[in-house]
C-alpha positions as CSV (number, residue, x, y, z in Angstrom):
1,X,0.0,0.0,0.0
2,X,1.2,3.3,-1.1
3,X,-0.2,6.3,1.2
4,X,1.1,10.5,0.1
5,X,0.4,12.7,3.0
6,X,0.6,16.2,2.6
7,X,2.9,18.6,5.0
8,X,3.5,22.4,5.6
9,X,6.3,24.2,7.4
10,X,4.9,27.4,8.7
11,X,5.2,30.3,11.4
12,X,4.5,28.5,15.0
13,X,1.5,29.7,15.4
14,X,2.4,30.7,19.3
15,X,3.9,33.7,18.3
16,X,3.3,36.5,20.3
17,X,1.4,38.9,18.0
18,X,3.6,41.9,18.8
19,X,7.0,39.8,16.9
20,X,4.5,39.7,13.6
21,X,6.0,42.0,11.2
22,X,4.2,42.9,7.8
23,X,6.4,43.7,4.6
24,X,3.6,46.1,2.9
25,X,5.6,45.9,-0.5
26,X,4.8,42.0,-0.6
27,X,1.8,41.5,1.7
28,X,3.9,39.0,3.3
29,X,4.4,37.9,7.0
30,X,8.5,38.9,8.0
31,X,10.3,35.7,9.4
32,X,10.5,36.5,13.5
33,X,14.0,35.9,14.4
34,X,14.4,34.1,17.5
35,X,10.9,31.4,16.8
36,X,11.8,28.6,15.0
37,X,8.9,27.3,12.1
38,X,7.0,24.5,12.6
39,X,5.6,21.7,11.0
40,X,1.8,22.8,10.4
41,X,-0.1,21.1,13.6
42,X,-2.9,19.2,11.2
43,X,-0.3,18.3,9.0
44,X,1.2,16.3,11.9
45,X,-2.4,14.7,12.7
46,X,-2.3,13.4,9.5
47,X,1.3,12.0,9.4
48,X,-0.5,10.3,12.8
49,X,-3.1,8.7,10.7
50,X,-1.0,7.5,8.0
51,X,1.1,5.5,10.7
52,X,-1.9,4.0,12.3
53,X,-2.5,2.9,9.4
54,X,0.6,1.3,8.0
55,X,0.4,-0.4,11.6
56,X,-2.7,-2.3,10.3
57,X,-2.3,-3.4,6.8
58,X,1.6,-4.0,7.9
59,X,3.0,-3.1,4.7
60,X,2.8,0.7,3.4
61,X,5.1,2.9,2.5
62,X,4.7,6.9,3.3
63,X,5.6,9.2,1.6
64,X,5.8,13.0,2.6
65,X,5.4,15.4,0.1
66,X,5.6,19.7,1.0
67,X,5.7,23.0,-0.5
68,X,8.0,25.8,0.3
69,X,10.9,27.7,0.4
70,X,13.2,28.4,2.9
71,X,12.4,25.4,4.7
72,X,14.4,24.2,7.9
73,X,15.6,20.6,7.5
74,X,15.4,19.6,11.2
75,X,11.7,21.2,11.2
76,X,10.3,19.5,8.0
77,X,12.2,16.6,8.4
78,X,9.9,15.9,11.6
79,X,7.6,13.5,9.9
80,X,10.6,11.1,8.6
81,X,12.0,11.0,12.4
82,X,7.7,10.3,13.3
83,X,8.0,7.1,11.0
84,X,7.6,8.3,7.5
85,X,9.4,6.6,4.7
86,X,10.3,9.4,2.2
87,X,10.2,12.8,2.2
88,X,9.9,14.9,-0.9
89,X,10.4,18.8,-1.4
90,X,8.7,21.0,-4.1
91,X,11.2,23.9,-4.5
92,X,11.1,26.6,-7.5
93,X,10.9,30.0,-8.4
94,X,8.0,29.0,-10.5
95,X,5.7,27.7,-7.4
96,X,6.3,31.4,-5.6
97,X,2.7,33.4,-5.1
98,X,0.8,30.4,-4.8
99,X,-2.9,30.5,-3.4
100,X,-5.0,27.4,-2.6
101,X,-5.2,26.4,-6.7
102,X,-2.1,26.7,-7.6
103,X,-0.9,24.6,-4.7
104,X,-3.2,22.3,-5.0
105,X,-2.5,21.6,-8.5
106,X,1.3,21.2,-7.7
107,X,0.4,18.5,-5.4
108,X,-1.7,16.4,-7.4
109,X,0.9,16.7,-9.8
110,X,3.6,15.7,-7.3
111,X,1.1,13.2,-6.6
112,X,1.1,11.4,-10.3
113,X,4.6,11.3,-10.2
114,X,5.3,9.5,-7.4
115,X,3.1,6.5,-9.5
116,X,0.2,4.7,-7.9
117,X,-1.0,5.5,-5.0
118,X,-3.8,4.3,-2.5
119,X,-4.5,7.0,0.0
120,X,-3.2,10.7,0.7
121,X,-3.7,12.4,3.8
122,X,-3.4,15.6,4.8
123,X,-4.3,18.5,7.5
124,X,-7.5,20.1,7.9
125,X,-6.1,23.4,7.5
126,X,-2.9,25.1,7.4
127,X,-2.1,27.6,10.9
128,X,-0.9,30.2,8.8
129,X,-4.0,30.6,6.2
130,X,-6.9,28.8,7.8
131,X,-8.5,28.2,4.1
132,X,-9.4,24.4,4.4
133,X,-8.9,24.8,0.6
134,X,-5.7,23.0,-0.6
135,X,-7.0,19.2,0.1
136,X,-10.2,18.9,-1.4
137,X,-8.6,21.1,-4.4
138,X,-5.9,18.6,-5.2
139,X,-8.7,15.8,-5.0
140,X,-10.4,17.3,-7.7
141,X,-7.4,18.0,-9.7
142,X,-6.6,13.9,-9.3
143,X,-10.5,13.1,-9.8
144,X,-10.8,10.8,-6.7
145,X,-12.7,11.6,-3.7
146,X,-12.4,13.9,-0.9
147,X,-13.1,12.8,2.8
148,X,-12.6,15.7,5.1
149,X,-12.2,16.8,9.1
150,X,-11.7,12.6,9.8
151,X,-10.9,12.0,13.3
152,X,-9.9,8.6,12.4
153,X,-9.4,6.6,9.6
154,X,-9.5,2.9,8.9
155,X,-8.3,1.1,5.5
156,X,-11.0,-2.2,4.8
157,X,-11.4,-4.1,1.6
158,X,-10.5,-1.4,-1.1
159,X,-12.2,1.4,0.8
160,X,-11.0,4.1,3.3
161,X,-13.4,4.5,6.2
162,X,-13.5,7.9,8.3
163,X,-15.2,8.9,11.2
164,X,-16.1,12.8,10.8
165,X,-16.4,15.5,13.2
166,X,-19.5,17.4,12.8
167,X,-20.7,20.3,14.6
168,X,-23.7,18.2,16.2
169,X,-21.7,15.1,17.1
170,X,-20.1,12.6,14.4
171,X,-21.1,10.3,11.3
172,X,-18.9,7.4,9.5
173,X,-18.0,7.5,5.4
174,X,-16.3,5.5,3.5
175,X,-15.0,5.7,-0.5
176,X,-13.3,3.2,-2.8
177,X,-9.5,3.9,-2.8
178,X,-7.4,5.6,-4.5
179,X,-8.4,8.6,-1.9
180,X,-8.5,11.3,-0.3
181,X,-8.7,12.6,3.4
182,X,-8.3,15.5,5.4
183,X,-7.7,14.8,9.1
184,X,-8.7,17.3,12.3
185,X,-7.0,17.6,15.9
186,X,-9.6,15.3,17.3
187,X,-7.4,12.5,15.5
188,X,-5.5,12.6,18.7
189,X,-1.9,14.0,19.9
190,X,0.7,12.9,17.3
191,X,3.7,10.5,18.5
192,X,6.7,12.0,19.6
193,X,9.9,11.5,17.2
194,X,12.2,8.4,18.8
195,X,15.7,9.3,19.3
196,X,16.2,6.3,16.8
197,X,13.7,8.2,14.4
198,X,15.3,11.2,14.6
199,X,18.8,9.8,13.7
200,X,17.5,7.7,11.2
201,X,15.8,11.3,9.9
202,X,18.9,12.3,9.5
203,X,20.8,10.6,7.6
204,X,17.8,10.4,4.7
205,X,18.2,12.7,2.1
206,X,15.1,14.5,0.6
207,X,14.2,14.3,-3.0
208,X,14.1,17.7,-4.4
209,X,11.1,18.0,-7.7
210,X,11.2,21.5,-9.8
211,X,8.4,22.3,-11.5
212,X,9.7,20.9,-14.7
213,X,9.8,17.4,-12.7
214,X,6.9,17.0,-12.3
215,X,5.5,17.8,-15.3
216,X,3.2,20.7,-14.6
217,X,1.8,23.8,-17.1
218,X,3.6,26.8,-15.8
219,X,0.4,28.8,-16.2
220,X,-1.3,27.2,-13.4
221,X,2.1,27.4,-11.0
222,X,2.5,30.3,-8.5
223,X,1.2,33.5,-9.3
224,X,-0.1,32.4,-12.8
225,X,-2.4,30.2,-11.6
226,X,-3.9,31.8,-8.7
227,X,-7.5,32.9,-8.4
228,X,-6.9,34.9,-5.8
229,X,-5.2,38.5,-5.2
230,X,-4.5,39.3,-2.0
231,X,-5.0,43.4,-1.7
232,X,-3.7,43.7,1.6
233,X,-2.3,42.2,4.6
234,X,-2.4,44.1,8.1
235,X,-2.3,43.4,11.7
236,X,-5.6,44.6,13.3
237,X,-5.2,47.3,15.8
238,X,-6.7,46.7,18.8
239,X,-7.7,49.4,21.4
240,X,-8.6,48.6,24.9
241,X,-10.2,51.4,27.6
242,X,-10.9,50.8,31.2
243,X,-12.9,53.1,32.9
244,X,-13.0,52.5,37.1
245,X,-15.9,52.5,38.7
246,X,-16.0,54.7,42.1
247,X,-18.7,54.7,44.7
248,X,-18.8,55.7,48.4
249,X,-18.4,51.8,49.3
250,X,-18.6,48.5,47.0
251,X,-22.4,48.2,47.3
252,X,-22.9,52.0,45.7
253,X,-19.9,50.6,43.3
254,X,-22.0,47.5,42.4
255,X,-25.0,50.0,41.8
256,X,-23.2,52.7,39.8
257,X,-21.6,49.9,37.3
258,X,-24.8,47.9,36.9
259,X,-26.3,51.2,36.0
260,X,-23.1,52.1,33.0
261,X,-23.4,48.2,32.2
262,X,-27.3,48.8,31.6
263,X,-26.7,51.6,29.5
264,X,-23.8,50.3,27.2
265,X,-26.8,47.9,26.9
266,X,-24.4,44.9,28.6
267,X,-27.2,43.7,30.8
């Protein structure tokens, strides 16, 4: 069984808001010195699933497949010290200004080159952009079906079984494989990296795919083949009065802010 799951480095998402820096030529977020990236929290939910299920059918092979530049090799190598078999990286100047579609359709075409494949997992969502967008695009670009917000998944007979979260409780799905799933938090906490992992991560050498690897139309790469402009990219400002209450003791106190509260139209 051949499984493809899906991972992003990005920003750790603790970051105190006041290190974000805006570059308002690019509408890009500044690196923050001093915070190391992070492989995208989701993404690692999914690299969880994948194991769990190469621990059942006892013979898969995972492969790890992100998008990016300016990656960190003992950040994105995570998944390869979790368990993961291969890792591959999709670096080129052509894949720069990529939204959702255009990263989806670098994927799926990452996706056909590494041959036949049975499942692909990824993340929900990515931390940084929060679109839900990129899985169930690259689903459609391949033509299989999408599964998404799984909170486990089971491999049986030629069909991929998930159990999905759903605002009013949970339901089970299943589709005929080749597949794909995107997989939430409530998944479970991933594994930690083994000290053997991690050595064994690195020694492994990633495989490094251009654009021109993997076969794709340069007018649906990057900037070309987004549908989406961003216009602007800001850090909300956020303004914060106190006002103290006085009164002659705390029961006349109590009265005089029930009485502001009640006309702010708080109570």
């Amino acid at each position: 069984m051949k499984i493809i799951v899906f991972a992003k480095q990005v920003m750790d998402p603790e970051t105190p808001q006041a290190s974000f820096r805006i570059n308002e030529a690019t509408n890009t977020v500044e690196p923050v010195q001093g915070i190391a990236p992070v492989v995208n929290g989701f993404d690692e939910n999914a690299v969880e699933a994948a194991l769990k299920v190469r621990e059942k059918v006892g013979d898969a092979t995972i492969t790890v497949i992100t998008l990016g530049k300016d990656l960190v090799m003992d950040v994105i190598k995570k998944p390869l010290s979790m368990g993961a078999n291969e890792l591959i990286l999709l670096q080129d100047d052509a894949f720069d200004g990529s939204d959702a579609n255009s990263t989806a359709y670098a994927l799926a075409q990452a996706a056909k080159k590494v041959g036949e494949f049975d499942l692909i997992i990824c993340g929900r969502q990515a931390s940084d952009t929060d679109r839900s967008q990129v899985g169930v695009g690259v689903a459609e670009f391949l033509g299989i079906p999408a599964i998404t917000i799984g909170k486990s998944v089971d491999v049986q007979d030629g069909t991929v079984v998930v159990e999905r979260v759903r605002t009013d409780g949970s339901e089970v799905v299943e589709a005929p494989l080749p597949a794909l799933v995107t997989v939430s938090n409530e998944l479970g906490e991933p594994r930690y990296p083994t000290l053997r992992g991690i050595m064994q991560a690195g020694r492994k050498t990633p495989t490094v795919w251009t654009a021109a690897d993997i076969d794709a139309d340069p007018s649906l790469l990057g900037a070309a083949g987004s549908r989406v402009t961003m216009t602007k990219l800001f850090i909300p400002k956020v303004e914060k009065v106190c006002e103290f209450v006085e009164g002659e003791n705390g029961a006349d106190a109590g009265r005089k802010l029930a009485l502001k509260l009640r006309e702010a139209k708080l109570i």
